[in-house]
KEKE-3310 file (N, C-alpha, C; in steps of 0.2 Angstrom, whole numbers, plus 5000, padded with zeros to 4 digits):
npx = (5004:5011:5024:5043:5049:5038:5024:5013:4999:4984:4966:4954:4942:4926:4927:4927:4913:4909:4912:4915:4912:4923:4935:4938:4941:4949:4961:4964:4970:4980:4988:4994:5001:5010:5019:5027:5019:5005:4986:4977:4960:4949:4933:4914:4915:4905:4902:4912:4918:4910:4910:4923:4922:4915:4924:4934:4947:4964:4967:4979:4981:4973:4981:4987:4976:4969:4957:4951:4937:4924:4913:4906:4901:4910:4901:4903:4897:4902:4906:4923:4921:4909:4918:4928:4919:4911:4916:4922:4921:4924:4925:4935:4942:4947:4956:4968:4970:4976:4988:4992:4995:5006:5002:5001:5006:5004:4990:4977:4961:4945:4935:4928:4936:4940:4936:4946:4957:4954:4955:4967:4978:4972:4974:4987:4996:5006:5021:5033:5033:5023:5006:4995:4992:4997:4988:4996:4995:4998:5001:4998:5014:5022:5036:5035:5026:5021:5022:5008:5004:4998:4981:4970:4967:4972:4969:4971:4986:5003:5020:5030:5023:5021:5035:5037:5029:5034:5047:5043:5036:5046:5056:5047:5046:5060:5061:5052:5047:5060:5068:5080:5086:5075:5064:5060:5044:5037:5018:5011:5004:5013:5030:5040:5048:5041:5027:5011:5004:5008:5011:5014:5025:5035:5037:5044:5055:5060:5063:5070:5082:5084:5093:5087:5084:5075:5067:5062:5046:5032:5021:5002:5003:5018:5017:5009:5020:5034:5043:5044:5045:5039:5024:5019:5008:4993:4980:4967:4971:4975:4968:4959:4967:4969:4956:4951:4963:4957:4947:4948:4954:4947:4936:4945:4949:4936:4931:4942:4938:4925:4928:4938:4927:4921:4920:4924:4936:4941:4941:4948:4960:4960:4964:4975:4984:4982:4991:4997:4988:4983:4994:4992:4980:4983:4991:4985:4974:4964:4963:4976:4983:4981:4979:4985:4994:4993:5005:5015:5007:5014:5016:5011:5000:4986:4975:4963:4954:4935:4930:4934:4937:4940:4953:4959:4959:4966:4979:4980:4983:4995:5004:5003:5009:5024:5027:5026:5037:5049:5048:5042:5040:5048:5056:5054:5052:5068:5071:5065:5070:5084:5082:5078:5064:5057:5048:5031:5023)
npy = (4994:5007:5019:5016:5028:5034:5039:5033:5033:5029:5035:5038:5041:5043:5047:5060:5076:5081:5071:5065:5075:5084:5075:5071:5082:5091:5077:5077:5090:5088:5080:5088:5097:5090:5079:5068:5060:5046:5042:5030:5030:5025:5018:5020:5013:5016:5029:5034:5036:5041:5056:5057:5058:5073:5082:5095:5098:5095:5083:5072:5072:5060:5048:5044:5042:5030:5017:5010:4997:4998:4994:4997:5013:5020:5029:5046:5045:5035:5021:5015:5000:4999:4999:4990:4977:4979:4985:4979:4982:4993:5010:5017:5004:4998:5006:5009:4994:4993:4999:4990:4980:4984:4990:5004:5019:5024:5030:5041:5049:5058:5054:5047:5050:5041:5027:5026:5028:5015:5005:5008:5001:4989:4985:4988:4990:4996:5005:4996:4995:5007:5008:5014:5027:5044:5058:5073:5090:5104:5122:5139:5150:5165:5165:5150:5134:5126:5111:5101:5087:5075:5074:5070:5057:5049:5052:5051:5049:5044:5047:5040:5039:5052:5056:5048:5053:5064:5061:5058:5067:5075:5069:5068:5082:5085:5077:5081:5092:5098:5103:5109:5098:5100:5109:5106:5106:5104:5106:5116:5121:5133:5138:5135:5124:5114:5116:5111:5092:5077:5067:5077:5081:5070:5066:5077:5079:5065:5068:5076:5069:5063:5061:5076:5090:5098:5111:5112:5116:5124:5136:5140:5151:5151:5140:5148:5158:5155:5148:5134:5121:5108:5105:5097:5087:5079:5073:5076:5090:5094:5092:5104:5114:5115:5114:5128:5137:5135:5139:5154:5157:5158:5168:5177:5180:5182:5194:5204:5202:5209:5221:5226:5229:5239:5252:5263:5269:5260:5250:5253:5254:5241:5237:5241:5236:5222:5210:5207:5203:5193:5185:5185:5180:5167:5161:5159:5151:5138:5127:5129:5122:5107:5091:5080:5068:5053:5048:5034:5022:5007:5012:5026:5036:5048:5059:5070:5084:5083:5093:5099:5106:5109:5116:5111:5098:5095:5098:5091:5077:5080:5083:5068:5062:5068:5063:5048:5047:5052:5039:5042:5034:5021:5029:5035:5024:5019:5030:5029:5015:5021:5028:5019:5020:5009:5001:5002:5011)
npz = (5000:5005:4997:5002:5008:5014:5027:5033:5039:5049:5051:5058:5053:5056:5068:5080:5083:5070:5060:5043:5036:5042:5041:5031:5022:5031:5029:5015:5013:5022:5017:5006:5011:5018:5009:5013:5017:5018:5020:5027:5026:5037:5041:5035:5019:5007:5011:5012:4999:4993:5001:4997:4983:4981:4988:4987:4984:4977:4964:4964:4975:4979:4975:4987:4996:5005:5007:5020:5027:5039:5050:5060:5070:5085:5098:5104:5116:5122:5133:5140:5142:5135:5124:5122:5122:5111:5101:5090:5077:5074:5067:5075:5080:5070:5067:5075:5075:5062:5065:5076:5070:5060:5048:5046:5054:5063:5071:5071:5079:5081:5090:5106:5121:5134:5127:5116:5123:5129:5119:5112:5122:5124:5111:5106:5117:5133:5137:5143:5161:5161:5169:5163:5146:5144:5144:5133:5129:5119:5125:5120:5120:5125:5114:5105:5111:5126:5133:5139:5153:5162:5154:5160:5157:5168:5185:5198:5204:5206:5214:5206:5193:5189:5188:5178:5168:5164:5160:5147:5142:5140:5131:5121:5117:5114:5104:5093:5094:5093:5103:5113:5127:5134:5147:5161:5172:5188:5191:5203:5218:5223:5220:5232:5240:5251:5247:5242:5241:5247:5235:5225:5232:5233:5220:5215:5223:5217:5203:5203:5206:5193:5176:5171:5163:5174:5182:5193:5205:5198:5194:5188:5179:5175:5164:5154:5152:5146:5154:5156:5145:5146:5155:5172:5176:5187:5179:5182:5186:5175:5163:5167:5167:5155:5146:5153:5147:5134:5133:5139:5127:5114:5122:5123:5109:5101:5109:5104:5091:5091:5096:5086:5074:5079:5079:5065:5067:5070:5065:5053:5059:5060:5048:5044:5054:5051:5048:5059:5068:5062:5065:5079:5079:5076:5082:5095:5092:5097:5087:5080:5091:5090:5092:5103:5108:5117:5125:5131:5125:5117:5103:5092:5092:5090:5100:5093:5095:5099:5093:5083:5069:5054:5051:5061:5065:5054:5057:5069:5061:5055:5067:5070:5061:5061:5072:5071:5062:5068:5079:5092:5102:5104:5108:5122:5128:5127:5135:5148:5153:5153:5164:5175:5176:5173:5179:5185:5199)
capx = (5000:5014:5030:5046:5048:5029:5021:5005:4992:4976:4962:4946:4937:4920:4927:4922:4908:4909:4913:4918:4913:4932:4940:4940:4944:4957:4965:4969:4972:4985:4994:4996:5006:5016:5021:5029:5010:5000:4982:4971:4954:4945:4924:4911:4917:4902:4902:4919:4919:4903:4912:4931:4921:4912:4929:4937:4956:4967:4967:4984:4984:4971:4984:4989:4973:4967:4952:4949:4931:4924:4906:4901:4907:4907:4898:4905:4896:4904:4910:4927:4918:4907:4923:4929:4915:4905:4917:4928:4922:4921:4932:4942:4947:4951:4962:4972:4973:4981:4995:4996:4997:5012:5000:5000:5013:5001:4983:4971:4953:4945:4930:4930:4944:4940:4936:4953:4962:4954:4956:4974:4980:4970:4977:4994:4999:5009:5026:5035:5029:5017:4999:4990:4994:4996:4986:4999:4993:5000:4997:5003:5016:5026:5038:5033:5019:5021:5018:5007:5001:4993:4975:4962:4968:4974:4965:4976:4994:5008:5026:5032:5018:5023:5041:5038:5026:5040:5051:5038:5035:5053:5055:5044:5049:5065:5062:5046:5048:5068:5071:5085:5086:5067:5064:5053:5042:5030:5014:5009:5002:5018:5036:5043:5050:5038:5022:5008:5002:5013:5013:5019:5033:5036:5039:5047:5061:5063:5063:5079:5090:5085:5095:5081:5085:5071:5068:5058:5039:5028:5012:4997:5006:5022:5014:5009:5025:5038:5047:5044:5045:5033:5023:5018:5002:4991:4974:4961:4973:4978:4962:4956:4972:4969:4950:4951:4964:4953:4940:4950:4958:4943:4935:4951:4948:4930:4932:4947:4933:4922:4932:4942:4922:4916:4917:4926:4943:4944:4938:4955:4967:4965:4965:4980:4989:4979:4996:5002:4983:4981:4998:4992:4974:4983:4995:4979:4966:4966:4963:4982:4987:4976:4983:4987:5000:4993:5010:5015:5007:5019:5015:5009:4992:4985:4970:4962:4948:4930:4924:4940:4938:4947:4960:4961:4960:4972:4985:4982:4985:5001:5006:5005:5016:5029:5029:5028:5042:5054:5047:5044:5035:5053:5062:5051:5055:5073:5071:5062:5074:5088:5082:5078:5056:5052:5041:5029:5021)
capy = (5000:5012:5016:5016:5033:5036:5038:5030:5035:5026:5038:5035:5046:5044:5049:5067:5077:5083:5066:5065:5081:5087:5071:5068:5087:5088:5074:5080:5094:5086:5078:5093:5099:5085:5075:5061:5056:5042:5040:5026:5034:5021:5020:5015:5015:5021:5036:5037:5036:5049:5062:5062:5063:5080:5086:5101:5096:5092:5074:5071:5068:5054:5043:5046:5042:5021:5017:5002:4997:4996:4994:5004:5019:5021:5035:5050:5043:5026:5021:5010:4993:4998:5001:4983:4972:4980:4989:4978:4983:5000:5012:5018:4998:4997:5011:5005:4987:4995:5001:4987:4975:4988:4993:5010:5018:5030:5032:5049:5050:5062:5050:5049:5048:5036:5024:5028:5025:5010:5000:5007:5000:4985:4984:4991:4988:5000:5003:4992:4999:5009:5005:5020:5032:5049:5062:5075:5096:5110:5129:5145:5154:5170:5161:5144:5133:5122:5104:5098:5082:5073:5081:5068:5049:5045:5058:5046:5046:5041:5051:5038:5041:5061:5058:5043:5058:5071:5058:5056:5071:5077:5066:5070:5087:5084:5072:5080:5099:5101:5108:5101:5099:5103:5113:5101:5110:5102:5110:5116:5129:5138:5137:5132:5116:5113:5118:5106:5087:5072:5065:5080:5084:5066:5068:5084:5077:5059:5073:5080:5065:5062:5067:5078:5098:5099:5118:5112:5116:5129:5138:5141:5156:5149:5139:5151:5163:5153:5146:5127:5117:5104:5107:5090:5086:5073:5071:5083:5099:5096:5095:5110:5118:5114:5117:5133:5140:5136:5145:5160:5159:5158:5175:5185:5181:5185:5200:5206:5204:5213:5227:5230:5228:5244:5258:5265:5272:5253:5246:5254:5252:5233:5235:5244:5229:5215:5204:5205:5202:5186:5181:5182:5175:5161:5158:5159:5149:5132:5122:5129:5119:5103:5084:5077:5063:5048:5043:5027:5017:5005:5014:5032:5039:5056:5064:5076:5087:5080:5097:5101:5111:5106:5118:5106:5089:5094:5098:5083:5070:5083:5080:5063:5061:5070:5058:5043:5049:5051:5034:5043:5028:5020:5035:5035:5016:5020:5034:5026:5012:5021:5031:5017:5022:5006:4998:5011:5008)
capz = (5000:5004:4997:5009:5009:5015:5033:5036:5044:5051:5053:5060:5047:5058:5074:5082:5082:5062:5055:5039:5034:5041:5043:5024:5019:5032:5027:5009:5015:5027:5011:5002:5016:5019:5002:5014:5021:5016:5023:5027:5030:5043:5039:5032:5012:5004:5015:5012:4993:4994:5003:4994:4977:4984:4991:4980:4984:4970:4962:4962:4982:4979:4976:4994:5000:5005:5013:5026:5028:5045:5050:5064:5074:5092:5098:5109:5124:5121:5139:5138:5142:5126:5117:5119:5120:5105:5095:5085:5069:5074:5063:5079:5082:5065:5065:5080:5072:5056:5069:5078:5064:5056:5042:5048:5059:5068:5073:5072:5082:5086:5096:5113:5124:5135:5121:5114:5129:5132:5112:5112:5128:5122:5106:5106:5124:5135:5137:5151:5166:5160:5167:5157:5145:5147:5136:5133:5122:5119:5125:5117:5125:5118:5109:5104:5116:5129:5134:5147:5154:5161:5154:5161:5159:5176:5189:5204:5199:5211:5212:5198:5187:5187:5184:5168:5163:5164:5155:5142:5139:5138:5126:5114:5114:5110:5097:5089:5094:5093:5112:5117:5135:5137:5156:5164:5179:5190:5193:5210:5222:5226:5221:5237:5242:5255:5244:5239:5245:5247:5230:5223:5236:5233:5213:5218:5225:5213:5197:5206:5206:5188:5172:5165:5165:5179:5185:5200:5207:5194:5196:5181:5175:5172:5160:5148:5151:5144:5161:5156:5140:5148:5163:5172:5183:5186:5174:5186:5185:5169:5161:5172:5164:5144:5144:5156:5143:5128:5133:5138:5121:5112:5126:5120:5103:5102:5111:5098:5084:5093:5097:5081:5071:5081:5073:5059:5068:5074:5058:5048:5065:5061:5042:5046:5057:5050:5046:5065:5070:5058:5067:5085:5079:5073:5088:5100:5091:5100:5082:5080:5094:5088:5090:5108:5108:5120:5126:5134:5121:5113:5096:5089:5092:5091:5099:5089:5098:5097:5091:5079:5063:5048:5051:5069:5061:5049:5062:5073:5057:5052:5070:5070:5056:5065:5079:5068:5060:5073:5083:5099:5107:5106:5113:5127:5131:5130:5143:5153:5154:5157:5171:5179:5177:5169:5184:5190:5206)
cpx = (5004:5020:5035:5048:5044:5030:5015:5002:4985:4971:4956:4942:4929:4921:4928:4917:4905:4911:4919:4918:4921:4934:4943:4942:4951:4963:4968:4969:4982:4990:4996:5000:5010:5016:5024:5023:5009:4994:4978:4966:4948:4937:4921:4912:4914:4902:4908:4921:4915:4907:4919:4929:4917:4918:4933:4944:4959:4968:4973:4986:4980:4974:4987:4986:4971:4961:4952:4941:4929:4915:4900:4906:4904:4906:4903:4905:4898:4909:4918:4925:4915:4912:4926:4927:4911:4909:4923:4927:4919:4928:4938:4946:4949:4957:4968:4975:4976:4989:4997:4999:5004:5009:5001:5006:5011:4994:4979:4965:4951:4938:4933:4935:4946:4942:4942:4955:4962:4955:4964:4978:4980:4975:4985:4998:5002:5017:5029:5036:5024:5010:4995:4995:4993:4994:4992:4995:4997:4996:5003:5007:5019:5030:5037:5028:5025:5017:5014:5005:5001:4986:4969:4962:4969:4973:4971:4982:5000:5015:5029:5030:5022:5028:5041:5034:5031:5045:5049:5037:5042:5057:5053:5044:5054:5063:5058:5045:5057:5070:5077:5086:5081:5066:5058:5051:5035:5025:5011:5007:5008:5026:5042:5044:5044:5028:5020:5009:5010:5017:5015:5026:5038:5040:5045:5057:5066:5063:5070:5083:5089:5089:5092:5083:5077:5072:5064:5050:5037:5021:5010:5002:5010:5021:5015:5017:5032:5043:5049:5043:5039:5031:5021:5013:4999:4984:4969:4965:4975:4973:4958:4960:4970:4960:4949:4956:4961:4951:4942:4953:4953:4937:4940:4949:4942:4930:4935:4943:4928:4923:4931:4934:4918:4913:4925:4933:4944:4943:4947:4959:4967:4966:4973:4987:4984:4983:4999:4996:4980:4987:4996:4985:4977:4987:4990:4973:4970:4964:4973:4988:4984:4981:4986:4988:4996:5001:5011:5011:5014:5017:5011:5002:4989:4979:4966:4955:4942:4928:4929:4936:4942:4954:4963:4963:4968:4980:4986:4985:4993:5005:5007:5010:5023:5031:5029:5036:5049:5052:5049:5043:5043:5058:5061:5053:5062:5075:5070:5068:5081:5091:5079:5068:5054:5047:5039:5025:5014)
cpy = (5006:5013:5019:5020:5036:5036:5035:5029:5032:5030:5039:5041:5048:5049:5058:5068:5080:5077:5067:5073:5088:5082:5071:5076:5089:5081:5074:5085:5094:5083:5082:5098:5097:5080:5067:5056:5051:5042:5036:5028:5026:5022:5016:5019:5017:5026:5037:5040:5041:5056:5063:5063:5071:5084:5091:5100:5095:5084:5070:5070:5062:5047:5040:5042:5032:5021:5008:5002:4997:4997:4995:5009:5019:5027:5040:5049:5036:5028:5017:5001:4992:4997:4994:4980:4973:4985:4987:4979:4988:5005:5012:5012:4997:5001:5010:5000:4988:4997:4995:4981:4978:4989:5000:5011:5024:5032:5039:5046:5055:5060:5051:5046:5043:5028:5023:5025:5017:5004:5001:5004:4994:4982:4983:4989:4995:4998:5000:4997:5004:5006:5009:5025:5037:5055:5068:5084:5099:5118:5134:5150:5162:5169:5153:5140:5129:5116:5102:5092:5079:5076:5074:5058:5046:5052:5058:5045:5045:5047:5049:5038:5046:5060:5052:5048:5063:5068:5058:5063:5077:5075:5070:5077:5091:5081:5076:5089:5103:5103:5105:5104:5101:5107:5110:5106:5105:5105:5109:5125:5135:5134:5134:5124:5113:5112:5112:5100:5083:5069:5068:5083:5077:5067:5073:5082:5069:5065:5076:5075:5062:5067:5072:5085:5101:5106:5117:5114:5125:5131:5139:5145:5156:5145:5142:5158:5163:5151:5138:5125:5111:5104:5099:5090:5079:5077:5077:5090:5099:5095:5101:5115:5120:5119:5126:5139:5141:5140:5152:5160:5163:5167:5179:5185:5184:5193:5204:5208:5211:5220:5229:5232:5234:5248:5260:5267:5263:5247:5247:5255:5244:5231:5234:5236:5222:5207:5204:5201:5194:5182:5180:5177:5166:5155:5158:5153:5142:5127:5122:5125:5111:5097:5082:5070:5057:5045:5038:5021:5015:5007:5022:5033:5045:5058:5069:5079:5085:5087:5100:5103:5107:5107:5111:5100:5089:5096:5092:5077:5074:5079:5071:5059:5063:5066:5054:5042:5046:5044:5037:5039:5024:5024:5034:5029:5016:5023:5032:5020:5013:5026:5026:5018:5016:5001:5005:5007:5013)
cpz = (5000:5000:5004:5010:5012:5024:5034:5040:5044:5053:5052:5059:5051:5068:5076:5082:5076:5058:5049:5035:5036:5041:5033:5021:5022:5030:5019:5011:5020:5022:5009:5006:5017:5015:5006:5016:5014:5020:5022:5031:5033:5043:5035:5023:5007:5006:5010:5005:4990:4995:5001:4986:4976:4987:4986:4979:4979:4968:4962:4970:4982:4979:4984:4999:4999:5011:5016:5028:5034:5046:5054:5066:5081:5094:5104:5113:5124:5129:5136:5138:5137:5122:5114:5120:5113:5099:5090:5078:5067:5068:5068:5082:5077:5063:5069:5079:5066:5059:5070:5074:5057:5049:5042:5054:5063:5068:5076:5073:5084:5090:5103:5117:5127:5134:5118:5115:5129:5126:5111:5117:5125:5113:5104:5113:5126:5135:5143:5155:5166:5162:5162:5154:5146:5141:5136:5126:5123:5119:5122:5124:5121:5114:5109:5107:5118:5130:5139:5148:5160:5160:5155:5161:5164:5181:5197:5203:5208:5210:5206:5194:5185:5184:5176:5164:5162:5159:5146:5140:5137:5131:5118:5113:5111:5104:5092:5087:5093:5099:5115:5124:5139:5144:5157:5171:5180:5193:5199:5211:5221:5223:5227:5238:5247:5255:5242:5240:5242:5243:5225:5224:5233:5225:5214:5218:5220:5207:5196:5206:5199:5182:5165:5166:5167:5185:5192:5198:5202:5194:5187:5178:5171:5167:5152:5149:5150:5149:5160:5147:5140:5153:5164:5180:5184:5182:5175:5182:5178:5165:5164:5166:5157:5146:5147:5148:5136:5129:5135:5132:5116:5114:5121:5110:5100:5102:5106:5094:5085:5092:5089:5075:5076:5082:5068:5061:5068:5067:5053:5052:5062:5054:5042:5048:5057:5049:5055:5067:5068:5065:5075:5084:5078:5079:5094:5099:5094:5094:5079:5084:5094:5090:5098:5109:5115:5121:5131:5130:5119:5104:5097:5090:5096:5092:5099:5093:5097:5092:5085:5072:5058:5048:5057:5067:5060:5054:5065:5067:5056:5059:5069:5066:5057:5068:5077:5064:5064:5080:5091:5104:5109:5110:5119:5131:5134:5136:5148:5156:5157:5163:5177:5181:5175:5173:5187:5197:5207)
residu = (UNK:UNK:UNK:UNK:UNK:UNK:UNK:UNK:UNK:UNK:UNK:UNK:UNK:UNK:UNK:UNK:UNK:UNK:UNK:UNK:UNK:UNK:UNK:UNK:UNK:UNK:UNK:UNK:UNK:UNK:UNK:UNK:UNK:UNK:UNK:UNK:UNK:UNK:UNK:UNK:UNK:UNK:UNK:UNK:UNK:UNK:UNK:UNK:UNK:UNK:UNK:UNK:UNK:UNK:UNK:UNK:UNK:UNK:UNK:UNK:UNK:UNK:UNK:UNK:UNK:UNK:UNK:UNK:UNK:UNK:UNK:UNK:UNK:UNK:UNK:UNK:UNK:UNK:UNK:UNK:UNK:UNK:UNK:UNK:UNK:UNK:UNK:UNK:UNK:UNK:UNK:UNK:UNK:UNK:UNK:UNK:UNK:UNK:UNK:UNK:UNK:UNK:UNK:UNK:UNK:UNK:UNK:UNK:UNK:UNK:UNK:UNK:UNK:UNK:UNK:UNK:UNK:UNK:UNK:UNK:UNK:UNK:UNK:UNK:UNK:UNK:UNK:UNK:UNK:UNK:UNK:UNK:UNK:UNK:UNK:UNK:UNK:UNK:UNK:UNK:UNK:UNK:UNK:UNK:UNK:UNK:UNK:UNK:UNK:UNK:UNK:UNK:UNK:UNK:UNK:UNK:UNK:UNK:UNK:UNK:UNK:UNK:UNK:UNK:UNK:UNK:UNK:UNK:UNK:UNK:UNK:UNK:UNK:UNK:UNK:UNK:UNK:UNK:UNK:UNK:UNK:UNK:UNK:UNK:UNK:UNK:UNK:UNK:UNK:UNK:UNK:UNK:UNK:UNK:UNK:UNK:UNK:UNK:UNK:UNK:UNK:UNK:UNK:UNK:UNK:UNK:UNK:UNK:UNK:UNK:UNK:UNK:UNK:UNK:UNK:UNK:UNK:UNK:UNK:UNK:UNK:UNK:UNK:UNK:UNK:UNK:UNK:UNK:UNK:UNK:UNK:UNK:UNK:UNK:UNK:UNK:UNK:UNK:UNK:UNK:UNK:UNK:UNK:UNK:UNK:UNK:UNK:UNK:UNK:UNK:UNK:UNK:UNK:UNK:UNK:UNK:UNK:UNK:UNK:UNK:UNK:UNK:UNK:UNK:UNK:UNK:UNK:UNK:UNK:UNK:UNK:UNK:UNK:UNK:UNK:UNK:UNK:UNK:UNK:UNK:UNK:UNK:UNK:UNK:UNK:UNK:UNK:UNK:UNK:UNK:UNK:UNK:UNK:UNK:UNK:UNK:UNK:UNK:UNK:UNK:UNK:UNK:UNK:UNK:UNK:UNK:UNK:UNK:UNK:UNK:UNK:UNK:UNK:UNK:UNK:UNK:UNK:UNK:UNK:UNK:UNK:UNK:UNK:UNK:UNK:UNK:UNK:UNK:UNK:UNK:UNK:UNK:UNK:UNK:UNK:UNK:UNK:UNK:UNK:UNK:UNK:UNK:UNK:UNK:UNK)
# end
């Protein structure tokens, strides 16, 4: 199916809350961006062949594109127990099984998260000592964004959880962002050594005899104000963190419209600086920061926001191709190995 050049991507074309109405336009859209992609669009094949003949893209990515047929979809509210007793011939297990069977060397969803977790885990496995994996996004900061994780998969984490997620995410910011030497911070109340419950002090101090460039304990702020390359929590705060920032991204952007659309001096002020305003609108919008990496799988898997955009999609599949690339499932095992993280407790 591909040549050895190529990346191959499994993408659960039904998964989200927009289906196939973005999944199939971002993904040619995602090939004419990136010439070393291939995609398998995961679905049901009438659909499938319905909506890439209605697609406007150019014809000359089609050859890029391969469909795998699948014969339901699990829905949004699909718990994890629905996911594997009733959904093996759902797209999102067949987009999984493309991976895990080395057809594909990276899986895009943007179904529910749960579900995800629970077919990838399932399918793919974790990496030695890893129980669960860990969702990982990125937020904007003044120069470039930051990583954070845990955003919602494990609520309960342990000190060695925190630091294999510190690893983990160090990682992949090296490999997939360029950083070298990442600045890992762990987030808390307060800066001081003394600040915040047990199993944060606890990390705290195991993060410190590790060989990671670990700036120590960091508050919300630090976040977005360039202090850290990956921040690292457990699941609660870090979904707290992600969705909280959306939504203020989304307020300031609003608001900005509003504004500049007020009256006529404010109307030719933003004609005026319309290329600096494109550039903050673009580093703001939360479809710019689109594609959250599940690390701790034994293999690649990216998920994309249920409510994503095209523009949104089409980052997440880009992302995943990144990360398939650079094989950061295997980095991650390395590291973990030779920090001595790979039984967690």
């Amino acid at each position: 199916m591909n040549q050895p050049d190529r990346t191959v991507l499994a993408l659960d074309a039904h998964g989200g809350d927009r289906g196939l109405d973005v999944s199939v336009p971002a993904a040619l859209q995602a090939l004419a961006e990136d010439p070393q992609l291939e995609i398998c669009l995961v679905g049901d094949r009438h659909s499938l062949e319905r909506a890439l003949a209605q697609a406007t893209q150019r014809a000359d990515d089609r050859s890029r594109i391969h469909l795998l047929h699948a014969e339901s979809v699990l829905g949004m509210d699909a718990s994890p127990v629905q996911a594997l007793r009733r959904g093996r011939d759902s797209s999102l297990w067949k987009a999984f099984e493309a991976v895990a069977e080395g057809r594909a060397g990276a899986c895009v969803s943007g179904g529910n998260t749960a579900a995800m977790m629970a077919v990838g885990v399932k399918l793919l496995g974790t990496l030695p000592g890893i129980q669960r994996p860990a969702l990982m996004a990125y937020v904007p900061r003044p120069r470039g964004r930051t990583g954070v994780l845990d955003l919602g998969a494990n609520l309960n984490v342990s000190a060695q959880q925190l630091a294999q997620f510190a690893v983990m995410g160090s990682v992949t910011a090296s490999a997939v962002e360029a950083v070298e030497r990442p600045r890992i911070g762990l987030l808390n109340v307060g800066h001081e050594d003394g600040k915040g419950h047990e199993t944060v002090r606890e990390a705290h101090a195991l993060l410190r005899s590790l060989p990671l460039n670990y700036v120590g304990f960091v508050e919300g702020h630090d976040i977005f104000g360039g202090k850290v390359d990956i921040a690292v929590c457990d699941g609660f705060v870090g979904n707290l963190v992600l969705k909280s920032s959306e939504g203020l991204a989304r307020m300031l952007l609003e608001d900005l419209r509003g504004t500049l659309q007020g009256s006529l001096r404010s109307r030719l002020g933003a004609a005026l600086a319309r290329p600096a305003l494109r550039r903050m609108v673009a580093r703001l919008d939360p479809s710019a920061h689109n594609g959250a990496p599940l690390l701790g799988l034994d293999g690649v898997a990216i998920k994309s926001h249920g409510s994503a955009d095209r523009t949104g999609m089409t980052r997440a599949i880009v992302e995943a191709g990144r990360e398939a690339r650079r094989k950061v499932h295997k980095r991650i095992e390395a590291s973990l190995r030779e920090f001595g993280l790979e039984t967690s407790t």
